[in-house]
LORO-192804 format. One record per residue (C-alpha): residue in one letter; x, y, z. Coordinates in Angstrom, 3 decimals. Layout:
BEGIN
- residuo|px|py|pz
- A|X|Y|Z
...
This chain:
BEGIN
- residuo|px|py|pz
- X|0.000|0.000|0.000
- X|1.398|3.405|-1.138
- X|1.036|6.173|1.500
- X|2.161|9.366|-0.792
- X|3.212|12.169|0.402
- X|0.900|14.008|-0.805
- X|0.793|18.239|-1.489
- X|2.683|20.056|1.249
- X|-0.742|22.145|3.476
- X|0.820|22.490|7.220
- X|-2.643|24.759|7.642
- X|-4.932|21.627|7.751
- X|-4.621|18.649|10.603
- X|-2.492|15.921|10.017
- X|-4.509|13.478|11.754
- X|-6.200|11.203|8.805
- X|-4.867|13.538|5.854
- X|-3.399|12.525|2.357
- X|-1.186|15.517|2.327
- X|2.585|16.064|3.493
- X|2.810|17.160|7.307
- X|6.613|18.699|6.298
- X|8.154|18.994|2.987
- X|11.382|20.979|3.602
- X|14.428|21.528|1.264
- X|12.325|20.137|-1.883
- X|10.336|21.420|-4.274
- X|6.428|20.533|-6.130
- X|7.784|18.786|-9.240
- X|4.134|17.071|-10.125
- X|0.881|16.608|-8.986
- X|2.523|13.462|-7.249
- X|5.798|14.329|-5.815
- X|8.653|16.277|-5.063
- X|11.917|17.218|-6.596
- X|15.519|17.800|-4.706
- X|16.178|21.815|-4.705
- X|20.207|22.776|-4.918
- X|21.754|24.787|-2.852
- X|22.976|28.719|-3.901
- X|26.442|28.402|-4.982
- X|28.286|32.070|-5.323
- X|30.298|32.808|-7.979
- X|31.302|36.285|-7.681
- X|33.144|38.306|-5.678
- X|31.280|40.455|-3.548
- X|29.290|43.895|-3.424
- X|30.140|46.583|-1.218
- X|27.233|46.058|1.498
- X|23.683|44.066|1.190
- X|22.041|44.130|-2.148
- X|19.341|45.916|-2.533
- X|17.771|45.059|-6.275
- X|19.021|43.261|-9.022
- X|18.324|43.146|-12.512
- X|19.361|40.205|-15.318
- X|18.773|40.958|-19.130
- X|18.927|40.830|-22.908
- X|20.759|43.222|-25.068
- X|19.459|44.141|-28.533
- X|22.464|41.932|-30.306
- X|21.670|38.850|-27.356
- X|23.962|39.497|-25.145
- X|23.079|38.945|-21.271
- X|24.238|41.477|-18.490
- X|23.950|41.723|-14.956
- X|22.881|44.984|-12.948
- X|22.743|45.386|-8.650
- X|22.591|47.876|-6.271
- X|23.331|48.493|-2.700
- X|22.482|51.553|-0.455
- X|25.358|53.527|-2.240
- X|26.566|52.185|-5.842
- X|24.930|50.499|-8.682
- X|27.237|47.902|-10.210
- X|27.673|45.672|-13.527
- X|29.339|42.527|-13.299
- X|31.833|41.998|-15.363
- X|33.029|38.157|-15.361
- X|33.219|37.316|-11.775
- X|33.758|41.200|-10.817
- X|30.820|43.696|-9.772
- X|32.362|47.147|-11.232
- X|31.121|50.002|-9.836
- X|28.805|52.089|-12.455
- X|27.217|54.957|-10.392
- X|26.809|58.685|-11.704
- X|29.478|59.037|-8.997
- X|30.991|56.165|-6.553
- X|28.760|56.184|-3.031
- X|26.955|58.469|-4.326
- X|23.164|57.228|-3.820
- X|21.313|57.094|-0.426
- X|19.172|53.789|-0.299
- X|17.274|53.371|2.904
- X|17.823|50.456|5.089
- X|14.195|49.641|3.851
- X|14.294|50.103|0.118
- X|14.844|48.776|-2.839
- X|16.518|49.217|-6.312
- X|13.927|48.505|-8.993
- X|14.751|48.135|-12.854
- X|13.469|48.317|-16.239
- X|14.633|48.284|-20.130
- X|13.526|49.451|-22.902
- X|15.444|48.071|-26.306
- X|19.437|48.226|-24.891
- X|18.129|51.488|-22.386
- X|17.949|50.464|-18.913
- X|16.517|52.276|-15.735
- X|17.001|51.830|-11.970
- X|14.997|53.759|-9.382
- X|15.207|54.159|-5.535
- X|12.958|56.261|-4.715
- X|15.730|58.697|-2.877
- X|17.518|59.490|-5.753
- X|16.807|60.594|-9.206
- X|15.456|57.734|-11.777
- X|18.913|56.726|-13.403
- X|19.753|55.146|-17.225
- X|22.329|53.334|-18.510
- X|22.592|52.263|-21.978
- X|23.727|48.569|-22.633
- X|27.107|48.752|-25.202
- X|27.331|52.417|-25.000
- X|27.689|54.005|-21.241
- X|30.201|53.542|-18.806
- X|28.163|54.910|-15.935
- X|24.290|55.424|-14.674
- X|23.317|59.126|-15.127
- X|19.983|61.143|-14.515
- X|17.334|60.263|-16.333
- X|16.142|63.809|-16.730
- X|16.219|67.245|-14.438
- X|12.326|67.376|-15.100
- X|11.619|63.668|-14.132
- X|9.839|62.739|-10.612
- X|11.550|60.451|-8.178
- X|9.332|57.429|-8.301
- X|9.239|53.994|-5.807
- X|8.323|51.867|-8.884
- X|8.593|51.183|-12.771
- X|7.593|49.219|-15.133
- X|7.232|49.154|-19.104
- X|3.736|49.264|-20.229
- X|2.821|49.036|-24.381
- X|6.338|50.400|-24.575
- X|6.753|53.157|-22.538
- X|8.109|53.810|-19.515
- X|5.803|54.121|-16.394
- X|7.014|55.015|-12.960
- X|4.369|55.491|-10.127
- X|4.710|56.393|-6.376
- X|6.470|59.509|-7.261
- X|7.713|63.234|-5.798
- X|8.597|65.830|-7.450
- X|9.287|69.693|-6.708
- X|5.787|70.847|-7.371
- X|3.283|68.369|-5.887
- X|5.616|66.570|-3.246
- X|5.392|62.734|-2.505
- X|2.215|61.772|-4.023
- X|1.868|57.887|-3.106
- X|-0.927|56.397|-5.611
- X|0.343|58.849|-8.723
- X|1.583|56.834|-11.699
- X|3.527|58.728|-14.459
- X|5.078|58.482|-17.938
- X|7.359|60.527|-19.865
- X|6.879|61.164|-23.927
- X|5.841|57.783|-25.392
- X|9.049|57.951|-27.717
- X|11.352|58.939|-25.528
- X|11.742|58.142|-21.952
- X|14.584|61.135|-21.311
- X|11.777|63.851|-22.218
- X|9.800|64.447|-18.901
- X|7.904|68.083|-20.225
- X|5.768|70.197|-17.744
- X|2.087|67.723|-17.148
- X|-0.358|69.696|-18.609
- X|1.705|71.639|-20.991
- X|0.707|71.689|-25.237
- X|4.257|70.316|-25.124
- X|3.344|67.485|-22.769
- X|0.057|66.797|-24.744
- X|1.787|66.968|-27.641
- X|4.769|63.566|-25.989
- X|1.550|61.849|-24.665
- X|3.253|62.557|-21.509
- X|1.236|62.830|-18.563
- X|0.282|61.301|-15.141
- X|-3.184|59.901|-13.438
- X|-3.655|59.937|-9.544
- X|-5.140|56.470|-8.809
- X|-8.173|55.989|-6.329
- X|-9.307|54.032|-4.404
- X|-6.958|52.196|-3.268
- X|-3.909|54.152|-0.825
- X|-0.829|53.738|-1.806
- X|0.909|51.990|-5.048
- X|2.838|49.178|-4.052
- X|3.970|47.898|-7.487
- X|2.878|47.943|-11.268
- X|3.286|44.927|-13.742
- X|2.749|45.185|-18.100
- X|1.008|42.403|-19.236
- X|-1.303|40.691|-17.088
- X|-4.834|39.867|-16.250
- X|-5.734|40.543|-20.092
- X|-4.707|43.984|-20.039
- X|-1.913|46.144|-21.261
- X|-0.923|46.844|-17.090
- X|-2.134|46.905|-13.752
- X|-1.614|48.560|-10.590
- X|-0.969|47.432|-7.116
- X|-2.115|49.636|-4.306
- X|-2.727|49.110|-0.655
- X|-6.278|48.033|-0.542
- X|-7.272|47.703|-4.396
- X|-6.237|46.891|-8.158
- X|-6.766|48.936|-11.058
- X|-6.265|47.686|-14.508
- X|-4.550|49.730|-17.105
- X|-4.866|50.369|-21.050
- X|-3.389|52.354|-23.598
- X|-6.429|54.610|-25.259
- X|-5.865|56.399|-28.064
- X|-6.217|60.039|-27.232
- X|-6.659|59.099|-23.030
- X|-3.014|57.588|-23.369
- X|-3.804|55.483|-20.085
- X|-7.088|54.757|-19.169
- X|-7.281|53.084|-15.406
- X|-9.922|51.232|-14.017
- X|-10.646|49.713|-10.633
- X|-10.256|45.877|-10.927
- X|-10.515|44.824|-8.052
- X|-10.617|46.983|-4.387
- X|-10.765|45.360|-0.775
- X|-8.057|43.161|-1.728
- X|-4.594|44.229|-2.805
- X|-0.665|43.899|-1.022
- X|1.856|46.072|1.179
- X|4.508|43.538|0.264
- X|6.184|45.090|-3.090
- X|8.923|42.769|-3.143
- X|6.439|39.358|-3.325
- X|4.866|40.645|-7.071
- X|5.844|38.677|-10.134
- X|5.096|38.453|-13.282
- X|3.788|34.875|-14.210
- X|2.805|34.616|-17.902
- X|-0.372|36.483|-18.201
- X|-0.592|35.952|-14.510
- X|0.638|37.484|-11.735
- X|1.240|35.976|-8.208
- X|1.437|38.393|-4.873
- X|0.966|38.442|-1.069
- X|-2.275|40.260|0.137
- X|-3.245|40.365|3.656
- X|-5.202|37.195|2.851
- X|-2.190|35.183|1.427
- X|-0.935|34.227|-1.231
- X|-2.800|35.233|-4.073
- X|-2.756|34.778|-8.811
- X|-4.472|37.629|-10.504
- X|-5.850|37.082|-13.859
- X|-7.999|39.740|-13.840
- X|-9.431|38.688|-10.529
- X|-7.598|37.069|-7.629
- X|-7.606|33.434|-6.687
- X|-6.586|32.633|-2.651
- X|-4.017|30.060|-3.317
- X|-3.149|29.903|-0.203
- X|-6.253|29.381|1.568
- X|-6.160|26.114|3.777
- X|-3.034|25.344|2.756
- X|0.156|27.380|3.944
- X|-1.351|31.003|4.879
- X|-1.901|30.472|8.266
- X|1.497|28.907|8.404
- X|3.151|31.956|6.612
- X|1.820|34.443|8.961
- X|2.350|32.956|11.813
- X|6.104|32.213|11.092
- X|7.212|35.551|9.313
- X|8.298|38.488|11.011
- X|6.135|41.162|9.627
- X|8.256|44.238|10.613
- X|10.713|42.493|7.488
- X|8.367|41.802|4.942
- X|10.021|44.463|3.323
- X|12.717|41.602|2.475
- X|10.609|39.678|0.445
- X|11.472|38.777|-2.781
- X|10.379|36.328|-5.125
- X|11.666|34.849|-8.089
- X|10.316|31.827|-10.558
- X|11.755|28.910|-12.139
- X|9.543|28.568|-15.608
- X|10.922|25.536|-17.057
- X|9.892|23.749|-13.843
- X|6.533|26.526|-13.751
- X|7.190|27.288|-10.109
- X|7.533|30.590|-8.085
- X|9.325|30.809|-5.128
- X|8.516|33.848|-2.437
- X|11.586|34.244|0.204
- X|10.981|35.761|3.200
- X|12.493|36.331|7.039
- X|10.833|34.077|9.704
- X|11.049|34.984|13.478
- X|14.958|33.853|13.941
- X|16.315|35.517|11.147
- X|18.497|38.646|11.337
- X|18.961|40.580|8.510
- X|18.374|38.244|5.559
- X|15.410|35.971|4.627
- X|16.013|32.652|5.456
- X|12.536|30.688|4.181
- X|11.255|29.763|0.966
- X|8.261|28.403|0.190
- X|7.853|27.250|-3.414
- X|4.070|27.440|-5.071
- X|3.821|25.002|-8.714
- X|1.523|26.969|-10.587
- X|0.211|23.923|-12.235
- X|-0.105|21.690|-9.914
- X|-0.963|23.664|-6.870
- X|1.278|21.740|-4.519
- X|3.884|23.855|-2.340
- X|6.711|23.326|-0.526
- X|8.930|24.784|2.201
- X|13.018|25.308|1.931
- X|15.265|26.319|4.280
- X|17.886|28.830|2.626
- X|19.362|31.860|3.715
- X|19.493|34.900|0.982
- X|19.721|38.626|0.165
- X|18.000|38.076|-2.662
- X|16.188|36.052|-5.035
- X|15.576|36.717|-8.516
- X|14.734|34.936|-12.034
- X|18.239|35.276|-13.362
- X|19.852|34.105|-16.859
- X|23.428|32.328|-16.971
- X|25.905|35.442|-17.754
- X|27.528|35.711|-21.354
- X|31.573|35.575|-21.674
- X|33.661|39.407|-22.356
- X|36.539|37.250|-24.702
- X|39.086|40.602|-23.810
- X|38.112|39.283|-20.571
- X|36.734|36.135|-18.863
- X|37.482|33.910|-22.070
- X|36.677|29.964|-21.101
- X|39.814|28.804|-22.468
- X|42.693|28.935|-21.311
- X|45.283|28.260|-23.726
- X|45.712|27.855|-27.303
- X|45.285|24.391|-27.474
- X|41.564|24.712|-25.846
- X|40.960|27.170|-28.363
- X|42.133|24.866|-31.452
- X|40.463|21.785|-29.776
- X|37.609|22.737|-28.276
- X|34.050|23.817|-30.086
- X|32.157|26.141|-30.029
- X|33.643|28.912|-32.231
- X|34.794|32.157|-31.042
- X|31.893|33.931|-32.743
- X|29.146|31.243|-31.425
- X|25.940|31.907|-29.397
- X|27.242|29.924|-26.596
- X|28.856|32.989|-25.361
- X|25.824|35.235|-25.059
- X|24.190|33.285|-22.165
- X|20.969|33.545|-21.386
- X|19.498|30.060|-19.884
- X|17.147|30.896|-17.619
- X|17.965|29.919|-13.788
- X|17.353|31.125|-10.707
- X|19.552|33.215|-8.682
- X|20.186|35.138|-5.477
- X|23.085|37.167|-3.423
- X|24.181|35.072|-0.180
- X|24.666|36.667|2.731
- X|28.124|37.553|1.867
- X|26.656|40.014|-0.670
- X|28.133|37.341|-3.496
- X|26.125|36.678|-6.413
- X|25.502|32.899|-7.758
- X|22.949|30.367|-9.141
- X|20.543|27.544|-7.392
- X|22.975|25.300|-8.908
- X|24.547|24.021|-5.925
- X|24.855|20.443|-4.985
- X|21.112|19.319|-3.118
- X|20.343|20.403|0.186
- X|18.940|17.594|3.016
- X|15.160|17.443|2.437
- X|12.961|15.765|4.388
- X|9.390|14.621|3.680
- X|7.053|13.278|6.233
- X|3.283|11.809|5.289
- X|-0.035|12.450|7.184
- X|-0.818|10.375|10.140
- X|-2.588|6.809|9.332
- X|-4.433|5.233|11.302
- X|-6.178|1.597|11.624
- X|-9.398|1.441|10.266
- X|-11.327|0.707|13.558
- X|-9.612|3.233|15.772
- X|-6.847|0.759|17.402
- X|-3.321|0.171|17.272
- X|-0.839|-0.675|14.528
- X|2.448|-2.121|14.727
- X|4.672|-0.663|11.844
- X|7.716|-2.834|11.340
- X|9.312|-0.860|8.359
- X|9.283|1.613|6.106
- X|10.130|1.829|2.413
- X|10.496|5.272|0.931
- X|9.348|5.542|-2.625
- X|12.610|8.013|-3.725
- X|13.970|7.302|-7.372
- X|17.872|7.915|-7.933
- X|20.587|6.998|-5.919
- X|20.358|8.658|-2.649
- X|21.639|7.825|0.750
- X|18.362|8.365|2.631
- X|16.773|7.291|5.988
- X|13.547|6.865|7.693
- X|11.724|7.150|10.726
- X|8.044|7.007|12.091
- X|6.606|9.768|14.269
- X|4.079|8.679|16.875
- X|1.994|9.553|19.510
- X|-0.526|7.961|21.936
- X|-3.298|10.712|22.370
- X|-4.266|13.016|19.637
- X|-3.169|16.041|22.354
- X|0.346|14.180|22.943
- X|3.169|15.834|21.225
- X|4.968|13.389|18.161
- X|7.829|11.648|19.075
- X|10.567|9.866|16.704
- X|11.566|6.613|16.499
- X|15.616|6.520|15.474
- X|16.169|7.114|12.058
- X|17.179|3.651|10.126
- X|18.715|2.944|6.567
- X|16.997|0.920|4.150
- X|17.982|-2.729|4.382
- X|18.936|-5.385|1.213
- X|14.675|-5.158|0.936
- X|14.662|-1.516|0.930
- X|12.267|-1.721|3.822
- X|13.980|0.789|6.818
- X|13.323|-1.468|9.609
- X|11.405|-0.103|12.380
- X|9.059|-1.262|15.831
- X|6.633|1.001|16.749
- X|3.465|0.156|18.075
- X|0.839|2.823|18.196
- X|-2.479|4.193|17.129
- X|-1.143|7.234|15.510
- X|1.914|6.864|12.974
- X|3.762|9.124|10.638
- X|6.913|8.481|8.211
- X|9.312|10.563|8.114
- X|11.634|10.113|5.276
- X|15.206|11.992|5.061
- X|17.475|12.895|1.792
- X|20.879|13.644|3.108
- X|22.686|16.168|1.926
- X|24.779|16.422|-1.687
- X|22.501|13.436|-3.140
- X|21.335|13.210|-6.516
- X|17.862|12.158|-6.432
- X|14.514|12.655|-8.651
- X|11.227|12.211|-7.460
- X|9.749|11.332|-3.907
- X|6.357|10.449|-4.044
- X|5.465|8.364|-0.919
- X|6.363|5.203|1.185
- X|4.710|1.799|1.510
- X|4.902|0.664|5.117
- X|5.639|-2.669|6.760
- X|2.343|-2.524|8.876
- X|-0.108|-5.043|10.687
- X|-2.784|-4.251|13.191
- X|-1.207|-4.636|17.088
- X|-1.686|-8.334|18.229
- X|-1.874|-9.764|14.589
- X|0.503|-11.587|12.225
């Protein structure tokens, strides 16, 4: 009899359940078990302090680069080196609290901090960020919507800090910022819209919910679409529902995933709770709220799952929890990893006057591809992160311990069972162990039995009698492994043979 794990819902009771009472270090592969999830593994040297946004993307010609930014500098990496590229070195004054955010038009790119003015950099061309433009607001967010460049939170020196304004430059070029209001600004298509209801913006997205954008606020959504002659026409979506949490937005497809004061939420034009009754309870109760500014999220589309980091109770400075939603599936999972930052990152292309990958002429004679090849450019899609060192690096590391344990079963006319062994269903060669929680009273706490290694049968042996049982299964550490899906126990009803 196979006892799967089943999806990963720590907000319902174990007792009698079909779903995973822990699923940490893994990740929702399929609708009927888990995967192994690696470890970050740096491989750059470090920034100057924490990082505090990051930003992975395509050049015009293909070529992948690499942007970051702590409280003072924005950097570039270049190989395995971040080189500073600020307007002027420790020059910018990010808050302890805030966040670089980024966005690109063509081989133009644009960082904002709110503090600071909006800064560009153009991919193959500058050597340094500079001002986006004397006229142009300081703005907490951005995002490029039907082409254009759309900032929103924003203060300038006429109106001040204006927290649910969004705002766009000319539609054909982001540098020209002319006077809202003005024949010349009417003339750009430049202009701004103060949304309501709602409060505050807390983040914008192009592309979602069948509409050309759509804006985050405090308490609502509003859709937005380019009108002919209106530029931007908003709309309320939805209100009563919306997030605080900037950092947990992504873009998913059409979709887009984000933390509300509900949970865990997908908007396609409407929100869906998918957290409800499965880990919201558990997320709240775990994460310290007065660092949900930390939160960052990231997603891993060939495997179609989003990950949301975030700092529990015992963490510090960084976040040091995961949990991992499959958008297909519907299963999550819980990982233990401690991280700046998470992001959806693309492998890094090769500078040949550079970081060449060979290292001699003879690699260059032997060895294929060609100097002029595609290989170079990068661009496979991974995830990625900063440790805690400030050291950038991929999820590529070698598998981190996971451990799996089912619901609680029972015997079928409320006595005792005698469990004898335990065969986890894990395919690959792993070095794994197992163990079966268990408790006399439904109010007793669970304890262990010791953790045993599968015998020539594959069955770990156990001998536990009791009339609640639970099997824990552990991966060790730097295993290569595929799928877990369950484990079939040795098990008779107490007093039988």
């Amino acid at each position: 009899m196979l006892i799967p794990f089943g999806p990963f819902e720590p907000d319902q009771p174990v007792i009698g359940q079909t779903t995973a009472s822990v699923a940490t270090n893994v990740i929702p592969l399929t609708d009927k078990s888990y995967g192994p999830f690696p470890s970050l593994s740096a491989s750059t040297a470090a920034l100057g302090a924490r990082c505090q946004g990051a930003f992975m993307c395509r050049a015009n010609d293909g070529t992948v680069h690499a942007f970051a930014g702590d409280a003072y500098n924005l950097y570039k990496l270049s190989g395995t080196t971040w080189t500073k590229v600020s307007k002027t070195d420790d020059v910018y004054t990010t808050p302890s609290d805030g966040y670089w955010w980024f966005a690109q038009i063509g081989d133009r790119i644009f960082a904002t901090n709110y503090s600071d003015a909006i800064q560009t950099y153009v991919l193959n061309s500058s050597t340094d960020f500079a001002d986006l433009s004397a006229s142009a607001p300081k703005a907490k967010f951005m995002a490029v919507i039907k082409g254009a460049l759309v900032v929103a939170g924003t203060n300038d020196g006429t109106d001040g800090e204006v927290q649910n304004r969004v705002w766009w430059p000319s539609l054909t070029d982001p540098t020209s910022w002319p006077t809202p209001g003005s024949a010349a600004a009417a003339a750009a298509q430049s202009d701004y819209q103060d949304i309501a209801p709602g409060g505050a913006i807390f983040g914008i997205l192009p592309a979602v919910g069948g509409n050309d954008g759509a804006v985050w606020l405090a308490d609502a959504i509003h859709r937005m679409n380019f009108s002919p002659g209106v530029i931007f026409d908003f709309q309320p979506a939805e209100t009563g529902i919306g997030t605080t949490v900037p950092g947990s937005l992504i873009k998913l497809g059409s979709l887009a995933g984000y933390i509300s004061e509900n949970g865990f939420q997908i908007w396609n034009g409407a929100s869906t709770n998918i957290g409800h009754l499965k880990v919201n309870e558990y997320f709240w109760d775990n994460v310290d709220e007065t660092k949900l500014n930390l939160v960052r999220t990231a997603r891993h589309p060939k495997k179609n799952v989003v990950f949301w980091s975030w700092a529990s109770s015992s963490a510090t400075t960084n976040c040091d929890r995961i949990l991992a939603y499959n958008v297909g599936t519907g299963w999550w999972s819980y990982i233990e990893a401690t991280a700046e930052l998470i992001l959806s990152g693309f492998t890094a292309g090769y500078d040949l006057d550079t970081d060449a990958p060979y290292t001699d002429d003879a690699d260059l004679d032997s060895t294929a591809p060609g100097l002029d090849s595609t290989a170079f450019m990068g661009g496979r899609v991974l995830m990625a992160g900063f440790d805690s060192s400030h050291q950038f690096g991929y999820f590529t590391g070698d598998n981190l311990a996971a451990t799996l344990e089912t619901g609680e079963f029972l015997e079928d006319n409320g006595g005792r069972v005698f469990v004898g062994g335990i065969k986890p269903i894990v395919t690959g060669a792993a070095t794994l162990t197992a163990a079966v929680g268990y408790r006399d009273d439904l109010d007793d706490s669970v304890s262990y039995s010791t953790a045993t290694s599968p015998a020539s049968d594959r069955f770990c042996p156990q001998r536990v009698d009791t009339p609640y049982a639970r099997a824990r299964v552990t991966v060790a550490a730097a295993q290569t492994w595929e799928h877990a899906k369950g484990i079939i126990p040795r098990m008779s009803v107490s007093g039988q043979r």
